[in-house]
N, C-alpha and C positions, 0 to 999 in steps of 0.2 A: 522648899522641896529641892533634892538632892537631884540636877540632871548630869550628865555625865558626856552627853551630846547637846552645844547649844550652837547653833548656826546663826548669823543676822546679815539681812542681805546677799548674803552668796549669788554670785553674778560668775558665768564663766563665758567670754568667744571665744571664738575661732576664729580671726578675722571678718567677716561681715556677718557669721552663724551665732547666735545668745543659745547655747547647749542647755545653762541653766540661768533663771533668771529670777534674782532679788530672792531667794530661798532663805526663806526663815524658822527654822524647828526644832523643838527640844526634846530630846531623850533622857528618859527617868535610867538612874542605874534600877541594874535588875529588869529590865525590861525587853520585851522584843519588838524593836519598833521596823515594822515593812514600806517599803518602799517601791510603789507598783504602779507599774506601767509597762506601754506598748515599746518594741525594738525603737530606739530613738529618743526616747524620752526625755534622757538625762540621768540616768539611775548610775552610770558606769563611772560619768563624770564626776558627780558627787559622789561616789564612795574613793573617786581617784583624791580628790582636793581634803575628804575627810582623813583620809591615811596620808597628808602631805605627801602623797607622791605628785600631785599635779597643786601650782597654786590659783587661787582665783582671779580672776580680773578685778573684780571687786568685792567689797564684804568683809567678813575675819567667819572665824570660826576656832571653838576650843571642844578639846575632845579630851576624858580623863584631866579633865584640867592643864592641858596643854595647847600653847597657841599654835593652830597648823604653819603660821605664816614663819614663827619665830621658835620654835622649840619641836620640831620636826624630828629631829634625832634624838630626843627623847619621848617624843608620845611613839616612838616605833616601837619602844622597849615595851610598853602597856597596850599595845592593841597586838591585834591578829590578823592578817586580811590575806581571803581565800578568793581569789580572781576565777573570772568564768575558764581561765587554761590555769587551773592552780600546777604548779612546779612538781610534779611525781618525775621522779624516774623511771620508765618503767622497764630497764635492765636490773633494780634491787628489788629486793623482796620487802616487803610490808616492813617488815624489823628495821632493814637496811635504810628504807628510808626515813623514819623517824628515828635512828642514829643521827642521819645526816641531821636531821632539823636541829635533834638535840646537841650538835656540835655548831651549829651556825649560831644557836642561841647562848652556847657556851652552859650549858646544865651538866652539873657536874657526876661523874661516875654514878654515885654512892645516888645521887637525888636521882638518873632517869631509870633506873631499872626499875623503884616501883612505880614511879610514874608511868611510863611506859606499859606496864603490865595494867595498872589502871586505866591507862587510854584503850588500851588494846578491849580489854574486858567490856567495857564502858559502850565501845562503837560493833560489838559482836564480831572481833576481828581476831580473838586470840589463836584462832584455828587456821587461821589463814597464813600465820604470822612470818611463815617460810616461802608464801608464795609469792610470785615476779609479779609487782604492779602492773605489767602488761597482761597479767594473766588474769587480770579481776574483772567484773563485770563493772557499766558503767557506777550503779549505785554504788559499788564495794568501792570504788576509786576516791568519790563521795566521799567518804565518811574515812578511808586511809587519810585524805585530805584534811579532813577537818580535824582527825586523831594530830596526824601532824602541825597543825596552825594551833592547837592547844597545849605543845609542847612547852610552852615557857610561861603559862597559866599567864595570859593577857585579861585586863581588866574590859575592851571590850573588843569582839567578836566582829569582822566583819565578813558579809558575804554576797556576793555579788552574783546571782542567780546560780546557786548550788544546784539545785535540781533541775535546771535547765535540758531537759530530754532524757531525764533517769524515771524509770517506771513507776506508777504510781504505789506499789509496795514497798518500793524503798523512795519513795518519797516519804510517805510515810513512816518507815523507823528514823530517815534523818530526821522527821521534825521531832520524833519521841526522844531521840538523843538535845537536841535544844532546848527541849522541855528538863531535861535533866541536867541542864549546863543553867538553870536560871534558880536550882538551888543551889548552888554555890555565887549567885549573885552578880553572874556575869552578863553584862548587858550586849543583847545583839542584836547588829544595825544588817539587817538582810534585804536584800532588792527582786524581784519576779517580777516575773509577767503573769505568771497564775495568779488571778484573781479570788479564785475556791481558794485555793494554799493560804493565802495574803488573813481568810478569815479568821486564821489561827494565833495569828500576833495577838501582842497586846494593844498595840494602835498603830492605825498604817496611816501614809499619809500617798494621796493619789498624784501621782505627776503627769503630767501631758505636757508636750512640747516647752520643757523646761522652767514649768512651773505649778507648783503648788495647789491643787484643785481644792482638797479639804484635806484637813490631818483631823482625825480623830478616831476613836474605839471603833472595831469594825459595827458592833451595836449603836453606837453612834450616827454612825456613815448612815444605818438603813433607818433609823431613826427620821433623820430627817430628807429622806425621798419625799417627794410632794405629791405622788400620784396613787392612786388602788391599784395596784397588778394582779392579775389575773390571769391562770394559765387555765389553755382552754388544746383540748384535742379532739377531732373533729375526723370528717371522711376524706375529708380534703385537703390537709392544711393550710397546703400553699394557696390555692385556691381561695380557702377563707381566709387567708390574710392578705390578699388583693383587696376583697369585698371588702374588709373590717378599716382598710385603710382611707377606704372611698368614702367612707362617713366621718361625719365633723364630732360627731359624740367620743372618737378615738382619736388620741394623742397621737400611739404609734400601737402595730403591730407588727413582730417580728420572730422568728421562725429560732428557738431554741428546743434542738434536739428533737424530740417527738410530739413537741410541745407547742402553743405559741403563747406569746409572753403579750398580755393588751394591756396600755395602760391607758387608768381614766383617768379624768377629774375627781374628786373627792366628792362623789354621787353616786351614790351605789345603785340606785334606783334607774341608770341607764342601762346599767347590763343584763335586764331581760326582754329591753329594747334590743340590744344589741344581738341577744340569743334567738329572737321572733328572727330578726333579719338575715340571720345566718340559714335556719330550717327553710325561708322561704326562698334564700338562694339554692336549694337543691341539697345541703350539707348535712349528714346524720351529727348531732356533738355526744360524742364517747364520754366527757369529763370535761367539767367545769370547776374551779375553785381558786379561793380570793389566795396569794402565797405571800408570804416574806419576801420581799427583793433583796437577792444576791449582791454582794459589793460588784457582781461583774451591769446588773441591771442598773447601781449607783452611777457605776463609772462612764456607761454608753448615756446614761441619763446626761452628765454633765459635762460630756463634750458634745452632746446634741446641742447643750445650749452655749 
């Protein structure tokens, strides 16, 4: 199998702080592998040590078939990396700045003008193409950025929480523009904290406090949760998740959205125990029903333990 991202060991301090620790994980070309976790994690770190701009304390690591530690200045030539303050200026206009990229990477006349028109077309920008990066909304900036980091067709994509606080509508066309960067076979290594977002990869791997919780298919991940979940809405919620917590037949009960989220043991046959005892605390229950767990009900699952 062809990876294109392979890490072993990856170790990073700070002086007495392990940022990441002992991180080991492969990236298939052509693929989009997530990287998700909470502020802190380690996501920023590893994608710094991945693009040799930071090196590690311990480990190696090869990206596009280049060692970060020893050929640094040339895996920069084959990758892309778009930081959470990606480099706009926002005195040029959309065009203006991907000139500039396209001069930094040295692309020659004749090559960026269709490229150009293709990136432009590509990220729903061609209309915009005279207006001042300051003047874009945040998604538009998004995706000016990302038009720009694909200026010199990098084999692989990095991204370091692109949609970090851009609306959920243009969250969504950036990930429809990624989905169309994966035929042409370019692999991308992207970091969130959205957990919903993260279900879209093609395999993420969970980090907490700089390390490795589980890598695998987001179908994977919910695969192997160990408990029955159940979302249950009630007269009370909050209320019936005090109660539901006071009894030993519940794991946890906890409060998502309008909802609450109860997880059992693998016995279904407590949960109309559990409903008798809800009605006799005073509770009307509006809706009851078994769900799929969320990579976000994975993730609080496995730093619970």
């Amino acid at each position: 199998m062809e990876y294109t991202i392979e890490t072993h060991n990856l170790t990073k301090k700070f002086n007495e702080v392990t940022a990441i620790s002992s991180l080991t994980i492969s990236v298939k070309k052509g693929e989009i592998f997530a990287l998700v976790g909470p502020d802190g994690a380690g996501k920023t770190t590893t994608m710094r040590i991945l693009t040799a701009i930071m090196d590690p304390t311990e480990g190696n690591a090869k990206v596009a078939g280049f060692d970060i530690k020893t050929e640094g200045e040339r895996l920069r030539e084959h990758i892309a990396y778009m930081s959470q303050r990606f480099g706009l200026y926002e005195d040029l206009t959309v065009e203006e700045n991907m000139l500039f990229y396209a001069d930094l990477y040295d692309i020659s006349k004749k090559e960026r003008t269709a490229l150009m028109e293709k990136l432009l077309s590509f990220s729903q920008m061609t209309t915009f193409k005279k207006r001042l990066a300051g003047n874009l909304s945040g998604g538009m900036k998004q995706k000016l950025g990302l038009a720009c980091a694909l200026i010199h067709k990098p084999e692989v994509l990095f991204l370091d929480e692109p949609t970090n606080g851009v609306d959920p509508i243009s969250r969504r066309e950036f990930w429809g523009i990624l989905y169309e960067l994966l035929r042409e076979r370019v692999t991308i290594f992207i970091s969130t904290a959205y957990l919903d977002e993260a279900e879209r990869a093609s395999r993420v791997g969970l980090i907490h406090k700089g390390k490795i919780l589980l890598c695998d298919t987001p179908e994977g991940i919910q695969k192997q949760f160990p408990y029955i979940l159940m979302a249950l809405k009630s007269s009370d919620n909050r209320k019936t998740r005090d109660l539901l917590n006071k009894e030993s037949l519940v794991i946890s009960c906890k409060v998502f959205g309008e909802y609450l989220h109860v997880l059992l043991e693998k016995d279904f046959s407590q949960w109309d125990i559990l409903l008798n005892i809800i009605r006799q605390g005073g509770f009307e229950i509006y809706e009851h029903r078994m769900i799929k767990p969320s990579l976000e009900d994975c993730f609080i699952n496995l730093i619970g333990e």
